[in-house]
N, C-alpha and C positions, 0 to 999 in steps of 0.2 A: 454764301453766294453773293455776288455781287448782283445790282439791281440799278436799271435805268431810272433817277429821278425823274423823268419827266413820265415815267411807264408807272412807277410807283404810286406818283400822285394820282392818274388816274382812273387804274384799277382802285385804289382806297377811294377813290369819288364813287366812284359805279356799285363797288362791294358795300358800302356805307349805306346803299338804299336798297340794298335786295335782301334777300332772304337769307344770301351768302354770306352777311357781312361778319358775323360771331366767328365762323369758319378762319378767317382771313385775318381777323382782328386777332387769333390765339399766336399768330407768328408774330414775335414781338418786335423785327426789324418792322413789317409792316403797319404795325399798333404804335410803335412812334412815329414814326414822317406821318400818318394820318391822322394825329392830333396835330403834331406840328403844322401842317400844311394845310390844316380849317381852317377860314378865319371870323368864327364865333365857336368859340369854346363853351361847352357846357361847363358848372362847377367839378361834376365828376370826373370831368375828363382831363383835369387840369391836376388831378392825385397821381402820386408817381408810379402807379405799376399802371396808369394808362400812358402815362409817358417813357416807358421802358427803364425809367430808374429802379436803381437799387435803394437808393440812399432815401431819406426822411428832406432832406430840405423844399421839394416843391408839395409835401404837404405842411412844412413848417409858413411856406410860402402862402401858402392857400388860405391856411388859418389863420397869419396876418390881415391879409386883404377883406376875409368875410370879417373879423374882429372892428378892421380900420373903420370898413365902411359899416357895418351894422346890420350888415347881408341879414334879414331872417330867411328871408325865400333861398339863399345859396345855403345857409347852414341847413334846411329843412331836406334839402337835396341829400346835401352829404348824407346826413342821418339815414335816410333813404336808403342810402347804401352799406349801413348796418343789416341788412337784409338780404343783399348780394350773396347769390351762391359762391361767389370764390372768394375764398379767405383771406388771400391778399387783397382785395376789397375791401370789404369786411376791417380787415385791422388798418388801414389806410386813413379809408373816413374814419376810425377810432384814432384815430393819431391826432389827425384834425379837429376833432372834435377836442378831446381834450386839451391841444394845447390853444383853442379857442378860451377854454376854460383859462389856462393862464393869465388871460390879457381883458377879457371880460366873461367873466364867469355867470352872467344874467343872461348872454346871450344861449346858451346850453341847461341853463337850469332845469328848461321847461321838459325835457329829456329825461330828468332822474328813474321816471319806473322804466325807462330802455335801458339806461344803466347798469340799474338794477337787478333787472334782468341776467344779463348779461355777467354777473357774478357764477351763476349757474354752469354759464360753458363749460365744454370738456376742451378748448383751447384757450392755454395757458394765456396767449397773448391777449386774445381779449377780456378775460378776467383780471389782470393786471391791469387793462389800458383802461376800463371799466373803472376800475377803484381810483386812477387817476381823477378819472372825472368827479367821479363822486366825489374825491376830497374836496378837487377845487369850487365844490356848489354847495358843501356840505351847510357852512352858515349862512346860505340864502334859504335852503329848502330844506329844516331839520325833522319839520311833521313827514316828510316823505319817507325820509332816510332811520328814523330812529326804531320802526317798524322791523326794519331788517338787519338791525345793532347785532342778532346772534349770530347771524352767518359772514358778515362782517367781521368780526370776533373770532370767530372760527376758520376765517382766511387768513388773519393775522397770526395764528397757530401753526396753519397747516400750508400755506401759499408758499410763493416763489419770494426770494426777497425784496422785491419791487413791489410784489402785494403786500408784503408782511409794513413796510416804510409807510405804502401810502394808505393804509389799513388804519396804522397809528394815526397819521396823518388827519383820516375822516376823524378822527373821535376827536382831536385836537379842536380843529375846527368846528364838529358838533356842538364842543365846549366853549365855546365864543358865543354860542348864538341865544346864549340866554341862562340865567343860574339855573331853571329847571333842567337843561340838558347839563350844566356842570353838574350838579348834586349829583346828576344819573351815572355820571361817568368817571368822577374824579375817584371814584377807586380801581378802575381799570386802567389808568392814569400812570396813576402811582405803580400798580403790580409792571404794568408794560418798559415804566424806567430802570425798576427794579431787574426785570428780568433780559434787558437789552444786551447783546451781547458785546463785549467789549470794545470791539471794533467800533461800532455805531453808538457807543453810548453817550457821550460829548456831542452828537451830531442831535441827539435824539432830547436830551440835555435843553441843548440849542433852539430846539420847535417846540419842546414841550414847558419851560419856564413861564414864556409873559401869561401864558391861561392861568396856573396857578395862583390860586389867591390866597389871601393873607391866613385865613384860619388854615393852611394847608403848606404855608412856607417854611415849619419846622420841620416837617416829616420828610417832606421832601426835600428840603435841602440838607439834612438827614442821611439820604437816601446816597445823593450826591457825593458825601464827604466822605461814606462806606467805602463805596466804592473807589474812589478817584486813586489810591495807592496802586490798583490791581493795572492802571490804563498807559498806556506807555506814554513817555514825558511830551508827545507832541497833545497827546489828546488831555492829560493833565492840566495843560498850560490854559485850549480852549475848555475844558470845565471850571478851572480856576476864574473864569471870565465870569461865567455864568454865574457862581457861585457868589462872584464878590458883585454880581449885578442883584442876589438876592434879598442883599445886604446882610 
């Protein structure tokens, strides 16, 4: 249907303060021009399924700007909406949240038993987006995260391949954050590269070498050289890399 802008804006002004407003906000011609046409944006309201997007970039946006400036109080919002009944919600601020994580990962640390949590879901995407985060906080906050090394473990078994990547991932950087967390891990380390499957195994190669230390460069470069015949010659070329970076 088409719709008078001038009628639009202010029905969403009026509906915006009554009781009506959730009702009116579920049409989503209307739930865009009425963020667009505030002008003070809450943080929530600036993720894309309140701005009628599909697409990821105005929460890639979002989690720029709270990273830039150092937002605690905007990131503590988002989080906030980890609790949202709608799921699209829910996995939004999880978007934001973790690629927070990418750019400063101290600013989301303080989140890890939400995270954590959130391993448990029965939706996929927030248990994926979930292990995201935790990867990227895993060497700030490892007394948190080590606690829950077996269900961890057991998503990298059993998960989706995004879990199973960033699954690896936590224990990689677990492994950074100190020899007691290497010793704990470096034989799940080894069995994970061993077991990678071809496709990803140069990539996996790739994240999982610089942790590796010296009493642990034979075996696993070892492991490396087993393998490398089975991989087809583009990923050969990047394990060949790795390989002569082992020395």
């Amino acid at each position: 249907p088409c719709y008078d802008a001038q009628m639009v804006n202010a029905l969403c002004f009026i509906f915006r303060f009554t009781a009506h407003a959730s009702s009116l906000l579920d049409i989503p011609y209307f739930r865009q021009n009425q963020v667009r046409n505030v002008g003070t944006m809450t943080y929530i309201e600036k993720i894309a399924y309140h701005l009628g997007r599909r697409d990821e970039v105005p929460n890639q946006e979002l989690a720029a700007e709270l990273a830039r400036e150092r937002n605690r109080a905007g990131i503590e919002e988002i989080a906030a909406g980890l609790k949202d009944k709608n799921p699209s919600v829910q996995s939004d601020c999880l978007k934001v949240l973790y690629s927070i994580g990418y750019l400063a990962p101290d600013l989301i640390s303080g989140y890890a038993q939400t995270f954590l949590s959130l391993l448990n879901s029965k939706n996929n995407r927030m248990v994926w987006g979930a292990m995201i985060a935790i990867a990227t906080i895993a060497e700030l906050v490892p007394d948190e995260i080590m606690p829950h090394i077996g269900r961890i473990k057991h998503l990298i078994e059993t998960g989706t391949v995004i879990t199973n990547v960033w699954g690896v991932k936590t224990l990689i950087n677990l492994s950074k954050a100190g020899d007691r967390y290497y010793a704990a891990l470096i034989g799940d380390l080894l069995d994970l590269q061993k077991q990678c499957r071809s496709v990803d195994f140069a990539k996996r190669a790739e994240d999982m070498s610089p942790v590796i230390q010296a009493a642990h460069l034979g075996e696993y470069k070892a492991i490396l050289v087993e393998r490398k015949p089975s991989l087809s010659g583009a990923a050969q070329k990047r394990l060949q890399t790795v390989i002569n970076r082992l020395g």
